[in-house]
Backbone as JSON, one array per atom type, in Angstrom:
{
  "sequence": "XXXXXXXXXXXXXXXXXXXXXXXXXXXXXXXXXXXXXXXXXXXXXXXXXXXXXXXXXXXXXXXXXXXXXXXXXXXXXXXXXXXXXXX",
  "N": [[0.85, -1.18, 0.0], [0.49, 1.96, -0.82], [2.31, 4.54, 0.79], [0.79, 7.08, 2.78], [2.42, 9.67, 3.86], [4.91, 11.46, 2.64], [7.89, 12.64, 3.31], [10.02, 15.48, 2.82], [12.67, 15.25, 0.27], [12.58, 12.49, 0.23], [13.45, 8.95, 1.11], [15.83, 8.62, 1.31], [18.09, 10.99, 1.54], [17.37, 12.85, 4.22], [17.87, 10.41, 6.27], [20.92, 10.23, 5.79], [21.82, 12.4, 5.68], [20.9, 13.29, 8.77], [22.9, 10.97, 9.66], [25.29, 12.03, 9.08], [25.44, 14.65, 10.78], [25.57, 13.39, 13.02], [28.04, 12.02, 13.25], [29.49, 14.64, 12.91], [29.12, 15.74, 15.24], [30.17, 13.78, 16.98], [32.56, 13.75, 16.32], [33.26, 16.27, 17.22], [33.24, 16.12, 19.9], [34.09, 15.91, 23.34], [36.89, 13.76, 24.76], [36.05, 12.73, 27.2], [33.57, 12.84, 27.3], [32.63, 11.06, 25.22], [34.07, 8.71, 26.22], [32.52, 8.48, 29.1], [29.78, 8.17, 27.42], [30.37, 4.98, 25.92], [30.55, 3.91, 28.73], [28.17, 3.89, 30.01], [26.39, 3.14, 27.68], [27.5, 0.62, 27.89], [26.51, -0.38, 30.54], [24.25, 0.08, 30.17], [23.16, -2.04, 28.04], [23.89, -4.53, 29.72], [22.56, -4.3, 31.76], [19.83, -4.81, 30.35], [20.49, -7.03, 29.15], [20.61, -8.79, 31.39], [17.84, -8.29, 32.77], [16.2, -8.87, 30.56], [17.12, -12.01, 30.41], [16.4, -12.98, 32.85], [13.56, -12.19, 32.96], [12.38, -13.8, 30.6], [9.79, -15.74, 29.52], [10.44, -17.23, 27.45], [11.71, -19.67, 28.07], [11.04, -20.41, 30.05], [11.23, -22.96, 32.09], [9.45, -23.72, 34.49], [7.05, -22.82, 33.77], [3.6, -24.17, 33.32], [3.12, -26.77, 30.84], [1.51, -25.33, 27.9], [-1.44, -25.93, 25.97], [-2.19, -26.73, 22.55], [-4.4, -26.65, 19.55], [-4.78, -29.01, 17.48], [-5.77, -29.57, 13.62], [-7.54, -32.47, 12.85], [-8.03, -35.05, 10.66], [-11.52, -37.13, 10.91], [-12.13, -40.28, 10.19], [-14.9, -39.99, 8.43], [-13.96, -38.23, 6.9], [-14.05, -35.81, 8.29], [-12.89, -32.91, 9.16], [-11.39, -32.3, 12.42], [-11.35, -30.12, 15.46], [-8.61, -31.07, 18.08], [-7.28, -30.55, 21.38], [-4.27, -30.77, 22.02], [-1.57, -31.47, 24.8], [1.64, -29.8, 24.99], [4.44, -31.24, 24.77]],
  "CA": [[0.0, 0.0, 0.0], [1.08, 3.55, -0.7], [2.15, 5.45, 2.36], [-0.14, 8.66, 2.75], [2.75, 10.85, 4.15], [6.03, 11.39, 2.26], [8.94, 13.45, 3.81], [10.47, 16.13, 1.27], [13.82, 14.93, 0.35], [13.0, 11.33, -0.22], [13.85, 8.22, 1.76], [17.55, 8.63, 1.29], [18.38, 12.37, 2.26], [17.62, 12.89, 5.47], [19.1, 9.61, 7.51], [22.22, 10.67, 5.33], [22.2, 14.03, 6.64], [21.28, 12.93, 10.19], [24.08, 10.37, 9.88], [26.41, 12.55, 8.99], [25.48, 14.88, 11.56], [25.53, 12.48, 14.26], [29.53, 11.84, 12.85], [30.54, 15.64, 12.97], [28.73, 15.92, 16.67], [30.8, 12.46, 18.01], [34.11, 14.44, 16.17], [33.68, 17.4, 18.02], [33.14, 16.19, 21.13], [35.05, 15.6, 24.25], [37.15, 12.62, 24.6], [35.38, 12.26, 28.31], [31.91, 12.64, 26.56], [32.93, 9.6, 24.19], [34.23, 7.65, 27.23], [31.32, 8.67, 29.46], [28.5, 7.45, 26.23], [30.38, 3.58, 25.68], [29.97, 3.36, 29.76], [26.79, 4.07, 30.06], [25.59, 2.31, 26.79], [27.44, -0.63, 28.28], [25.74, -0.2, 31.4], [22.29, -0.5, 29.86], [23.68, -3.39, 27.54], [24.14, -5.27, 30.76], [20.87, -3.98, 32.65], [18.94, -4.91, 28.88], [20.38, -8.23, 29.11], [20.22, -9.42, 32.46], [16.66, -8.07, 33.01], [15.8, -10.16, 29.55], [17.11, -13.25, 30.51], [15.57, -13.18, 34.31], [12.14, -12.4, 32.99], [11.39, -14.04, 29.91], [9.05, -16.27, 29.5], [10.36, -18.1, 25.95], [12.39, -20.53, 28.11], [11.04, -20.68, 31.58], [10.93, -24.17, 32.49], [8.56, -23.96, 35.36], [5.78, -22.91, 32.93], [2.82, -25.48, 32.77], [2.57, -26.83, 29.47], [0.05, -25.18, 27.35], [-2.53, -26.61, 24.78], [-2.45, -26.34, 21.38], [-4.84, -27.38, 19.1], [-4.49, -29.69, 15.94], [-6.45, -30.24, 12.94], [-6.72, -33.8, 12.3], [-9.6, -35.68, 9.87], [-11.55, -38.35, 11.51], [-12.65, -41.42, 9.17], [-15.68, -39.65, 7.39], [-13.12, -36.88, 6.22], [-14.09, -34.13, 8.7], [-11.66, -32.04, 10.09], [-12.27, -31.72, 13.69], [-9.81, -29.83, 16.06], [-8.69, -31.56, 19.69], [-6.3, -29.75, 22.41], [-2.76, -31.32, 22.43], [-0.48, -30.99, 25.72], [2.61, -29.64, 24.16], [5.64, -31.28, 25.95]],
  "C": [[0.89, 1.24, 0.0], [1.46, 4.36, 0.55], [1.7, 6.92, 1.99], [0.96, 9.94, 3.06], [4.21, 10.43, 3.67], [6.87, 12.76, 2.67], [9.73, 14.36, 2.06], [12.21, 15.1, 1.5], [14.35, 13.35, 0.38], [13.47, 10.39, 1.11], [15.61, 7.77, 1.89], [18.25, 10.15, 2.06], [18.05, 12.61, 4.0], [17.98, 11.61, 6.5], [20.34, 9.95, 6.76], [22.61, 11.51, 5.82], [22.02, 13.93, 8.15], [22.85, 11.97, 10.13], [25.68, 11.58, 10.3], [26.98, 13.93, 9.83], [25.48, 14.83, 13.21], [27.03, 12.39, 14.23], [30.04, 13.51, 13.79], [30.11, 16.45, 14.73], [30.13, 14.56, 17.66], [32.31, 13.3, 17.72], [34.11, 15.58, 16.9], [33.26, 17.41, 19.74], [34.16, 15.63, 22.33], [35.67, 14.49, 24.45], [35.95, 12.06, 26.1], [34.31, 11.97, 28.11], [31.95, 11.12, 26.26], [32.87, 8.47, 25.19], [32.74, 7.25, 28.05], [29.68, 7.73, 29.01], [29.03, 6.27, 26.24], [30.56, 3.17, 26.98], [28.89, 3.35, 30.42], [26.01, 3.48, 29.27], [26.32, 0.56, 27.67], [26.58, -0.93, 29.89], [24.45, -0.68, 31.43], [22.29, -1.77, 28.91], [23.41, -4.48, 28.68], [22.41, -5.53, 31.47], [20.21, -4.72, 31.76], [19.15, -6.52, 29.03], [20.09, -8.95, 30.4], [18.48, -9.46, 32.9], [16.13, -9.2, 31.75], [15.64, -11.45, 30.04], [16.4, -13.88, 31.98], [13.93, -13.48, 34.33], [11.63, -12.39, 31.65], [11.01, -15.07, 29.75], [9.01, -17.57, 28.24], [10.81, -19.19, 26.75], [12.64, -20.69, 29.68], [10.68, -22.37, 31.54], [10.18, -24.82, 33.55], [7.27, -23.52, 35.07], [4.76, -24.4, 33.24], [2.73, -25.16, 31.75], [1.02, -26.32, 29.23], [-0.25, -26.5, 26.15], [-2.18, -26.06, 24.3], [-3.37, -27.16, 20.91], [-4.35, -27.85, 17.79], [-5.6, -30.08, 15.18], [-6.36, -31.48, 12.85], [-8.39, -34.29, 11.47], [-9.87, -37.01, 10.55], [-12.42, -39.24, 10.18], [-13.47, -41.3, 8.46], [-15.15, -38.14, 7.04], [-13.13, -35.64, 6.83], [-13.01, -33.72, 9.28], [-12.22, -31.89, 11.83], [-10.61, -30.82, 14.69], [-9.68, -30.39, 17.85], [-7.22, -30.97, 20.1], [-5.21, -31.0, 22.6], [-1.91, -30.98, 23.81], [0.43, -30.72, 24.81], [3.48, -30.29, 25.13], [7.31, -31.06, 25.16]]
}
């Protein structure tokens, strides 16, 4: 589908020009700044992952199994659907 709202300057021009003003901001800035920003991004790196892996839910193992259901055809061709344990 068409998108209703188009930016002047095209889908190429401006992240180019942000980029490249994101560059001549990191070059003119303090070395302490610099230092400062990759301990603090690692900081939240850390926080981002630990908090992830504590509380998610893809690969808790004290989950009860859920149901799923499955199509399956019974002997006069119908489809019917019955609840599977997943294990």
């Amino acid at each position: 589908a068409p998108r209703k709202f188009k930016i002047p300057g095209g889908p190429y021009f401006v992240p180019i020009v942000g980029s490249l003003f994101d560059i001549v901001l990191l070059a003119s800035a303090h070395k302490a700044a610099i230092e400062r920003l990759f301990i603090w991004m690692a900081i939240g790196l850390v926080i981002y992952f630990v908090y992830g892996r504590r509380n998610s839910t893809a690969n808790n193992k004290n989950e009860p199994k859920v149901e799923k259901r499955e199509a399956i055809k019974n002997s006069e061709g119908v489809i019917e659907m019955i609840n599977v344990v997943d294990k």
